[in-house]
C-alpha positions in Angstrom: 35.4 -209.2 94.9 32.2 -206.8 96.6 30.7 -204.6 93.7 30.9 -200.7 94.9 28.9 -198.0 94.4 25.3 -197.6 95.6 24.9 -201.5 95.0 27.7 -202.6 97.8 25.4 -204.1 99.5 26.1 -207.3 101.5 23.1 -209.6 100.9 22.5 -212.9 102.7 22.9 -216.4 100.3 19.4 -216.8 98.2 17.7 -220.2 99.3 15.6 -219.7 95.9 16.8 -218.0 93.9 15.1 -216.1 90.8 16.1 -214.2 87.5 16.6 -210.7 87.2 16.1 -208.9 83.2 17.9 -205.4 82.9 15.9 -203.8 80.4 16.2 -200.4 78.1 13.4 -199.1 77.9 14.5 -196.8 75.2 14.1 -192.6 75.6 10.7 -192.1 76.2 8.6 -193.5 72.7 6.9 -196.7 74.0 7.0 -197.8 70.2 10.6 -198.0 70.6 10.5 -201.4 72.9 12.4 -204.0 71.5 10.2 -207.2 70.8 12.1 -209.1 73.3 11.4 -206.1 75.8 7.3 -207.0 75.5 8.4 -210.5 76.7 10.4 -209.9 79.0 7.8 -207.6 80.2 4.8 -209.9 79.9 6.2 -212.7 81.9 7.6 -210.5 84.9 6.6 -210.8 88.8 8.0 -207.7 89.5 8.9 -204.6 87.7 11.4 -202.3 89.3 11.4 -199.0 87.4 11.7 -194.6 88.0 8.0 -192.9 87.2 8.7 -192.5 83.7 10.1 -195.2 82.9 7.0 -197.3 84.3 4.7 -195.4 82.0 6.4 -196.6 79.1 6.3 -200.3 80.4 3.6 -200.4 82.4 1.1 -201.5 79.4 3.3 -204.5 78.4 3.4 -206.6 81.8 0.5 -208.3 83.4 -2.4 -206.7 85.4 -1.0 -208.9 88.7 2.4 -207.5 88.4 4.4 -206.0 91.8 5.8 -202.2 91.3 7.5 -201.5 93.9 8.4 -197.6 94.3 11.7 -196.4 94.2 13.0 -193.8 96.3 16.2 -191.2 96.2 18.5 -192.4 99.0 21.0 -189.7 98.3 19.5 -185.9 99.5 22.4 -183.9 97.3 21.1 -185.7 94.1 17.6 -185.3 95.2 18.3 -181.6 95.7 20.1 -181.2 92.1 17.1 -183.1 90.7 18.6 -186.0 89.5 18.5 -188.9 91.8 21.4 -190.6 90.9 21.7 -193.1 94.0 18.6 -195.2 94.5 17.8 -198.1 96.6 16.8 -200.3 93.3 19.3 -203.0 94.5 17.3 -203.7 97.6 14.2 -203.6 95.7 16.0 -206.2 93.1 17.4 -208.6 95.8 14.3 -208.2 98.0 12.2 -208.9 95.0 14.4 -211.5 93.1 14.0 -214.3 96.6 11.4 -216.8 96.3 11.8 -217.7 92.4 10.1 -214.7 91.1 10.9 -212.8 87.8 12.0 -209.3 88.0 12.2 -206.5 85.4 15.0 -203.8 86.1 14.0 -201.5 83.5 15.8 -198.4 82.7 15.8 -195.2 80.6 17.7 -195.8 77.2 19.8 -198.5 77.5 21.4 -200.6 80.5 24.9 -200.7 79.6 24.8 -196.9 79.3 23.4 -196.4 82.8 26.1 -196.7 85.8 23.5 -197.6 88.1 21.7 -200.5 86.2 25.8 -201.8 86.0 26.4 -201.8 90.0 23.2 -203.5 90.3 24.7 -206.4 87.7 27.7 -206.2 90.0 25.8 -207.1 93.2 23.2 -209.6 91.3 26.5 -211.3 89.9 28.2 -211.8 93.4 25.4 -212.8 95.4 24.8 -215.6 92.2 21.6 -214.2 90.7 21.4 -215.2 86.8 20.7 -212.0 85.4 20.1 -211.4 81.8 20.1 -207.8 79.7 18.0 -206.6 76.9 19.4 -203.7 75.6 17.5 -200.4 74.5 17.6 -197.5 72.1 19.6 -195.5 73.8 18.8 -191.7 74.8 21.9 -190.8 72.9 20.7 -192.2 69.8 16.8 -191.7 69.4 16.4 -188.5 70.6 18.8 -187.1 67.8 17.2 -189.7 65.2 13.7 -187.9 66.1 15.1 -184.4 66.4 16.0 -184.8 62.4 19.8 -184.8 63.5 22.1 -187.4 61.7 25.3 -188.0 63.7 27.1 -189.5 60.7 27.5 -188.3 57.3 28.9 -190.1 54.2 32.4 -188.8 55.1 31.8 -190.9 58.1 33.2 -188.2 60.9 33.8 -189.5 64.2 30.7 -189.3 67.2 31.8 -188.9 70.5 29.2 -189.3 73.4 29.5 -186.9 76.6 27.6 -186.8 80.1 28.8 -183.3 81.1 27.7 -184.6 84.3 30.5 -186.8 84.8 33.0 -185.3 81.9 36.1 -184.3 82.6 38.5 -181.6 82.2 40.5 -183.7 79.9 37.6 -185.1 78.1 36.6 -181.6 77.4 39.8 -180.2 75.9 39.7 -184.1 73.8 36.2 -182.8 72.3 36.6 -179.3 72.0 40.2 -180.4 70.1 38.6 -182.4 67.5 36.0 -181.8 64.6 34.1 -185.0 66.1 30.3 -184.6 66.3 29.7 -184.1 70.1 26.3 -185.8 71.5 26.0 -184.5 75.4 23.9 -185.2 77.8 23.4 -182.5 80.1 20.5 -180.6 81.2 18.3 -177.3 80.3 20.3 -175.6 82.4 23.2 -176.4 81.8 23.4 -176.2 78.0 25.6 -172.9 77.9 28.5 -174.0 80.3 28.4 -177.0 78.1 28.5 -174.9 75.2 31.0 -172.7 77.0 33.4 -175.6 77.7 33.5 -176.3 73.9 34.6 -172.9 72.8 37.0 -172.8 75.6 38.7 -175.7 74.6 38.9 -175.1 70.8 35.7 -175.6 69.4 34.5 -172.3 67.1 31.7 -170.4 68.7 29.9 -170.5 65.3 30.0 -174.7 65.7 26.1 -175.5 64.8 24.0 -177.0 67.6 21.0 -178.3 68.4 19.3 -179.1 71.9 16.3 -181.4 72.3 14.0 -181.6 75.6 11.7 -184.7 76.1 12.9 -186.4 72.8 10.7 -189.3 71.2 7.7 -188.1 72.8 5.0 -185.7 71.5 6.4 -183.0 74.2 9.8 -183.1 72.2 11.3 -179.6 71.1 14.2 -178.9 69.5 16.6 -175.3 69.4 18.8 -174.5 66.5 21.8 -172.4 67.4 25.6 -172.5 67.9 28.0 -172.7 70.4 28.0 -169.0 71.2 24.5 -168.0 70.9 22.5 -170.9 72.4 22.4 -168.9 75.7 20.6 -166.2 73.8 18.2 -168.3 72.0 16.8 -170.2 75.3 16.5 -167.2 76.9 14.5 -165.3 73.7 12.2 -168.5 73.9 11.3 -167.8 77.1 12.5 -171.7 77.9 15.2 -169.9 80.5 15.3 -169.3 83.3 12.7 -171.5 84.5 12.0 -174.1 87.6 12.2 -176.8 85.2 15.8 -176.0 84.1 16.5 -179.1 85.7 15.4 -181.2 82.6 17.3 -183.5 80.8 18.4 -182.8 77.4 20.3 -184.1 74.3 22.5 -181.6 72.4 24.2 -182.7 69.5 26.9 -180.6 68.1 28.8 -180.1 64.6 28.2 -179.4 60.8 25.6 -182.4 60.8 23.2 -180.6 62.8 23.1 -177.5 61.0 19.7 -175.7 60.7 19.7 -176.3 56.8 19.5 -180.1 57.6 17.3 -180.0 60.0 14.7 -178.0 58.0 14.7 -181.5 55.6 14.8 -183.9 58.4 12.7 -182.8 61.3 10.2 -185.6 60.6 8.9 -186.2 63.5 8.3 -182.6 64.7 6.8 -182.1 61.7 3.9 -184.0 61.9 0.4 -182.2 61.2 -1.0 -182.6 64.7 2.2 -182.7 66.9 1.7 -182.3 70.4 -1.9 -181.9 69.7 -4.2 -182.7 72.7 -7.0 -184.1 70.9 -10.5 -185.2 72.7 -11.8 -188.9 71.1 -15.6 -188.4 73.2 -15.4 -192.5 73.3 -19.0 -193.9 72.1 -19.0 -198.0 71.7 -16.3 -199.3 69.9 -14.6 -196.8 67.7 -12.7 -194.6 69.8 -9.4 -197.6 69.7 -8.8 -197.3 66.3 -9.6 -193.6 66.0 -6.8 -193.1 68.8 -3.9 -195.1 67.0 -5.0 -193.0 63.9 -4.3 -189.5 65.6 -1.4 -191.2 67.4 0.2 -191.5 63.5 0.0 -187.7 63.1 1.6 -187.0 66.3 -1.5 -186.5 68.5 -1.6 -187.1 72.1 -5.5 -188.4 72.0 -7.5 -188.3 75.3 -10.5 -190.3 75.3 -13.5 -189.2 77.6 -16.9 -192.3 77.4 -19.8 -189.8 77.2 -21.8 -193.6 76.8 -22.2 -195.8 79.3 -23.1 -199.7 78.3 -26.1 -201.6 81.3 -27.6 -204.9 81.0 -31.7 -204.3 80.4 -34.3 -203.6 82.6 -36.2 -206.7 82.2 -33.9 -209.3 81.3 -36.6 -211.8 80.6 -36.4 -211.2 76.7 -33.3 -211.8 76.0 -33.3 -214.7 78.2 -35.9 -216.3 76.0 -34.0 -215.1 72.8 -30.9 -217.2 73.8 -32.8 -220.2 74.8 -34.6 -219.8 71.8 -31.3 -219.8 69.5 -30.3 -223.3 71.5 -33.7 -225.2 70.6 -33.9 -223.9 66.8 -35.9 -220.7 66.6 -33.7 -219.3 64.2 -32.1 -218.8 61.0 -30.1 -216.0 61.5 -28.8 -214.2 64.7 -27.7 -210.5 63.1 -24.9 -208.6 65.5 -24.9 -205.1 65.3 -22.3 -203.6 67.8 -19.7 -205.1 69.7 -21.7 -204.3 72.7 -24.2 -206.5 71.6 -21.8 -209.3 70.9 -20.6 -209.0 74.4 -24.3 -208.7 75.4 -25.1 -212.3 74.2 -21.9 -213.9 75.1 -22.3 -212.9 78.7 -25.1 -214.8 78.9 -24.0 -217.8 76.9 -21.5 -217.5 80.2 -24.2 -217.5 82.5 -26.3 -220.5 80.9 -23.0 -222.6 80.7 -22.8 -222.1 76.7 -20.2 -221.2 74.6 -19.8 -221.0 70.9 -20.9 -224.3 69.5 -24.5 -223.3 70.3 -24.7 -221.3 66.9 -24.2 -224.9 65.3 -26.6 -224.5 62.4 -27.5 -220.7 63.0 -26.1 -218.2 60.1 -24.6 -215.4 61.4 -24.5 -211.8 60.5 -22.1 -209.0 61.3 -22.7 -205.2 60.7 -18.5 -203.8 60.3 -15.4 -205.2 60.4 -14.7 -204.6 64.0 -18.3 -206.8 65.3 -16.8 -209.7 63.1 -13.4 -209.5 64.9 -15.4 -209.7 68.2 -17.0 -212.4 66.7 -14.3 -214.4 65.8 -13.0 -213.8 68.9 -15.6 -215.3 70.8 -15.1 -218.4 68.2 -17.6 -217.6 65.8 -17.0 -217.0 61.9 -19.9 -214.5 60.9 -21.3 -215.9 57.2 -22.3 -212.3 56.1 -20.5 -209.1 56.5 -21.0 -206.3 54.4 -19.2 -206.1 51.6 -19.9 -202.5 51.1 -20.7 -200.1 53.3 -20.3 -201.1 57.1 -23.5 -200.0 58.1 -26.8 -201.7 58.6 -27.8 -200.3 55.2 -24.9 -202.2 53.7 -26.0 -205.2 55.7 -29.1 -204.9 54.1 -27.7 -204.6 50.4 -26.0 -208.5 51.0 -28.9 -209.8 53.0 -30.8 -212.8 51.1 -34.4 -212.9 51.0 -36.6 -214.9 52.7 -37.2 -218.8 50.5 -39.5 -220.9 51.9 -38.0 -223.6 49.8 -34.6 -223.5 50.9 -35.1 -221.4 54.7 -36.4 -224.0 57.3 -37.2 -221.2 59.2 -38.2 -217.9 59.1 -37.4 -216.0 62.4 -34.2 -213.6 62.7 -32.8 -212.9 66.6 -31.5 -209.1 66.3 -30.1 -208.6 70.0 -29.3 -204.9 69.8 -29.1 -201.2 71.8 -32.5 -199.8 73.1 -31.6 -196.7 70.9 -30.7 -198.1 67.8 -33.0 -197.4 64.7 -35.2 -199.1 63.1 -32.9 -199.4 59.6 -32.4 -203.1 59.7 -35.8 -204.4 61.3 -37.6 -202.9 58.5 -35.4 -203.5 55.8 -35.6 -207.8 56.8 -39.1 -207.5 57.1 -39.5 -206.0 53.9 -37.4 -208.9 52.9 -39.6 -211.5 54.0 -38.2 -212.4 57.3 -39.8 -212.3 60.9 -37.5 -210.7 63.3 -37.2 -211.0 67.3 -35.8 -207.6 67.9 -34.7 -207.7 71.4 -32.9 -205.1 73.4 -29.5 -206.8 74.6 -28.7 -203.8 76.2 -29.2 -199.6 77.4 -27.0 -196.7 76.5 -26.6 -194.2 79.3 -24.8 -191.0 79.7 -21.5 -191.7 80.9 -20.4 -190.5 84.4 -18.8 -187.3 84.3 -14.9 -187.2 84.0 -12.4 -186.2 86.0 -12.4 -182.5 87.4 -8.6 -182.0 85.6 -10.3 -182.9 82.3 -13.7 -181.0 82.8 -11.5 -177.8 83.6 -8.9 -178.8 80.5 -12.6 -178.7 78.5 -13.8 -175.4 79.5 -10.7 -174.1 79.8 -9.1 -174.3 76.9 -6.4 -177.0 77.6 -7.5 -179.4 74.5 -6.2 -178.5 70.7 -9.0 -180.2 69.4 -12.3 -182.5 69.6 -13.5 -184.9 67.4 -17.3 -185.5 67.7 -18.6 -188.6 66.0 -22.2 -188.3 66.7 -24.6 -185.8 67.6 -25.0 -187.7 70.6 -21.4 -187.8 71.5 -22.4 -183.8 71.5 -25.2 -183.9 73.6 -23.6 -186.3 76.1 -20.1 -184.3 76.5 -21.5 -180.9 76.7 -23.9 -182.5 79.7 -21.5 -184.5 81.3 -18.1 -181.6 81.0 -19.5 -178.8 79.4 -18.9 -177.1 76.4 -15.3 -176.9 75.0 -13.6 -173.6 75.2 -13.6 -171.0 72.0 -9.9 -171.7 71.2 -10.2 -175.6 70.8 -11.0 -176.8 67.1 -14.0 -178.5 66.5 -13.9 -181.1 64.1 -17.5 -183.2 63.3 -18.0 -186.2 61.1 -21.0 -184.8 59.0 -23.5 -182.1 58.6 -26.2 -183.9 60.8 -23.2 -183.5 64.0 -22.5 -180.6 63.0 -25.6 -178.8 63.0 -25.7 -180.4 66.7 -22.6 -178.5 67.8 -23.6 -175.2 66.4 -27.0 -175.5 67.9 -24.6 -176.3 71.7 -22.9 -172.8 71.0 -20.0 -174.5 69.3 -18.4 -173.5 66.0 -17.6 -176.0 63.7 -13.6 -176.0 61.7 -13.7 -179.4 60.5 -16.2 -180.9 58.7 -15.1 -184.7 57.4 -16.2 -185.2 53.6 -17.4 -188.9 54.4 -19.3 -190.2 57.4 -15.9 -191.8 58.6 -14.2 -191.9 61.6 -11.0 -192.0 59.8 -11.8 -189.7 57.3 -12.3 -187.4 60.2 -9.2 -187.8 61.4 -7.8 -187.3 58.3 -9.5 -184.5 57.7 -8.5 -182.7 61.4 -4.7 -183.8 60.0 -5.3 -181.7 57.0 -6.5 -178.8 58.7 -3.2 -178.8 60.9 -1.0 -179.2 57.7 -2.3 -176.1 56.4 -2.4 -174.2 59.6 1.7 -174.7 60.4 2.3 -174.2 56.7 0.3 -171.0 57.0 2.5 -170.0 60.0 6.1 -171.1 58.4 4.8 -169.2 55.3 3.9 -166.3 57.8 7.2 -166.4 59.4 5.5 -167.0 62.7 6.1 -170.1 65.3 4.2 -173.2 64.6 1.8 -172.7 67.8 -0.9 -175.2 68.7 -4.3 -174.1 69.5 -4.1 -174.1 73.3 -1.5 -172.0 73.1 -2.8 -169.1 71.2 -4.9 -166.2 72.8 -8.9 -166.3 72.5 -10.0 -164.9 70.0 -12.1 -165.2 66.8 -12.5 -168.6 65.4 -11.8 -169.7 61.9 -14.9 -170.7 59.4 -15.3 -174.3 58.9 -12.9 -176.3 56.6 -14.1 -179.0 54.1 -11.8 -181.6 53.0 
């Protein structure tokens, strides 16, 4: 039997035939991949997916991977917005010939999607083995993350609409009942939905919420009821609008009523939600700093304001490393990442790899040098056990014994700008050091116009400066960020830096830390929306408030 629907397609016998995955990608929170998702993802040949789904998956499958772009075939959907008919069974069928692996990876979850079940159809008669990996479903997180529970310890029943596709009958079924109604409709078209309810039964008092771009840090959610949600888009200045169009969940009943909601809005409710936050990226720290603000529901943006380049005269690190192979030294002392990458490039270039430190102690200045370290398949014998600094290197560091050191000589391959900290503090220990510059610092390159403007112009919540050169080098390379954007700095030293750049400084972190400053920007937030709730005003974020005078800085 032919499938029908936008799949009926007729395709010729496959001579070689590959697999096809239909994959939920779940409703828009790329944490929300299933773990069989990621491999699924990491061992496709193609990956056939709308925009936003690709950005979810993207990350997961490798770098050679085909993505194919989809296109609306079907000019009344395209009008309406939402492409409903799409040539993604061609692109399966097409892609699927030869052996190769191909993704189909959809919003929510496959079996709720009518398309992603046509193109089964047509993968099942032309013989394709096809496998599915289901997803949260849009249905399901978005009301999870709005603080909405669908089901209550008197266990009412849940009954899932696509006012798209209901009917009248399913309508006057709904309205009927005291089920909690989950619909998926659009901005737009909230009220008729709404409107439908009452008509068949439903009281216009019936609690509801709608949420826009659920699970991602864009989400919002509207508390009304059946009869006044009309008034409350409008009086939120959400309608009328071009992007009416949007796709929304609204979840109605007594389970989503605004006292409940208050409790459970956990992930709105987040001290930096929907905060655009600028990480200026220097070395290595900006990762961890990122998955940090990520926590507290910041959308982070990093910017490199330092730029990493081989030496000018290579010729003395060149002697270092050949040095380290015939027995020069003791120790070899890492101080950066960038300088472990430094030395292992030219291991690389020299043939080497990491059995020449056989016999070599080796230091590590922070937790995230070792990792490179070990990475490279080396297990550094000293790390600070204190501070991560070259200070607390220092602390652990044995003196120099000519009784049990064979040799005397330390290699320290490191930055042309770093300080002199650790030289001195290992000569004053006795040892003789070969400090060699592995590699420059530059200014970075500057970034793209849309962020230079979103600098200037206001478009970030907030900035996180780590350094006083991470000040220097932004304000050269994009300029100084705008008056409304809140300027958090990782110690007096940085901060005096900003102010003397024009800047005024809200944050100040009580510890030279990047996570502390993080933490301490998160505290600020708290205390600003609990000022505003308190205040009876909206919870705004910075961007969106008017120029005007800035707030004195906060210590944490």
């Amino acid at each position: 039997m032919s499938p029908t629907g936008p799949a009926a397609t007729d395709f010729p016998a496959l001579s070689a035939q590959g697999h096809v995955t239909f994959l939920g990608a779940g409703p828009g929170d790329p944490g929300l991949l299933t773990l069989r998702a990621v491999e699924a993802l990491a061992s496709a040949d193609v990956l056939v997916a709308e925009p936003d789904v690709l950005g979810v998956v993207r990350c997961h499958a490798r770098a050679s991977v085909s993505t194919p772009e989809l296109t609306v075939v079907d000019a009344q959907s395209a009008a309406a917005g939402v492409p409903v008919l799409r040539d993604a069974a061609n692109l399966v069928m097409e892609a699927v010939r030869g052996g190769r692996r191909v993704v189909r990876a959809v919003s929510g979850d496959p079996g709720l999607d009518g398309n992603a079940g046509a193109e089964m159809l047509a993968c099942a008669a032309a013989g394709i083995p096809f496998e599915v990996v289901p997803g949260v479903a849009n249905v399901v997180g978005v009301p999870a993350y709005a603080g909405v529970p669908l089901r209550d310890t008197q266990g009412a029943d849940v009954r899932f609409v696509d006012a798209r596709t209901a009917s009248d009958r399913c309508w006057t079924e709904v309205g009927a009942s005291d089920a909690t109604a989950v619909i998926s409709t659009t901005l737009d078209s909230v009220a008729a939905a709404a409107g439908e309810l009452v008509s068949a039964g439903r009281k216009p008092d019936t609690p509801l919420t709608v949420t826009v771009a659920g699970t991602t840090t864009r989400q919002r959610t509207w508390t009304a009821t059946l009869g006044t949600i009309a008034q409350v888009l409008k009086q939120a200045k959400v309608l009328p609008s071009p992007e009416g169009h949007r796709p929304v969940i609204a979840v109605v009943g007594e389970r989503s009523s605004a006292a409940q909601r208050d409790q459970l809005a956990w992930f709105e409710s987040k001290p930096l939600f929907g905060w655009k936050v600028l990480v200026p990226r220097t070395k290595e720290q900006s990762a961890s700093l990122s998955d940090q603000l990520r926590s507290y529901g910041a959308v982070p943006h990093e910017v490199p304001t330092i730029a990493v380049e081989p030496p000018r005269t290579p010729q003395q690190m060149e002697r270092a490393v050949k040095g380290l192979v015939t027995g020069r030294y003791e120790w070899i002392a890492f101080t950066s990442v960038n300088a472990v990458k430094a030395v292992r490039e030219k291991f690389e270039e020299y043939g080497l790899d990491a059995r020449a430190f056989a016999g070599i102690k080796v230091a590590a200045v922070g937790e995230q040098t070792a990792a490179a370290l070990v990475d490279f398949g080396v297990k550094p014998d000293l790390v600070p056990s204190g501070e991560q600094s070259a200070a607390g290197l220092l602390e652990d560091w044995p003196p120099y014994d000519p009784v049990f050191d064979p040799i005397d000589r330390v290699f320290l391959p490191r930055a042309d700008i770093a300080t002199e900290t650790l030289v001195a503090g290992l000569i004053e220990l006795g040892w003789e050091v070969d400090d060699v510059t592995a590699y420059r610092t530059v200014r970075a390159s500057p970034p793209p116009a849309d962020t230079r403007e979103a600098i200037k112009g206001g478009g970030f919540d907030a900035v996180l400066f780590t350094s006083s050169s991470t000040v220097r080098n932004l304000v050269g390379i994009a300029g100084k960020p705008h008056n409304v954007t809140v300027i958090a700095c990782i110690g007096p030293a940085t901060a005096k830096t900003a102010e003397e750049h024009g800047l005024r400084v809200d944050v100040l972190s009580p510890e030279p830390s990047v996570h502390k400053l993080a933490q301490a920007l998160a505290e600020f937030g708290e205390r600003r929306r609990e000022a505003a709730k308190e205040a009876g005003d909206p919870v705004t974020r910075p961007s969106e408030r008017r120029p005007g005078a800035r707030r004195r800085r906060t210590t944490t």
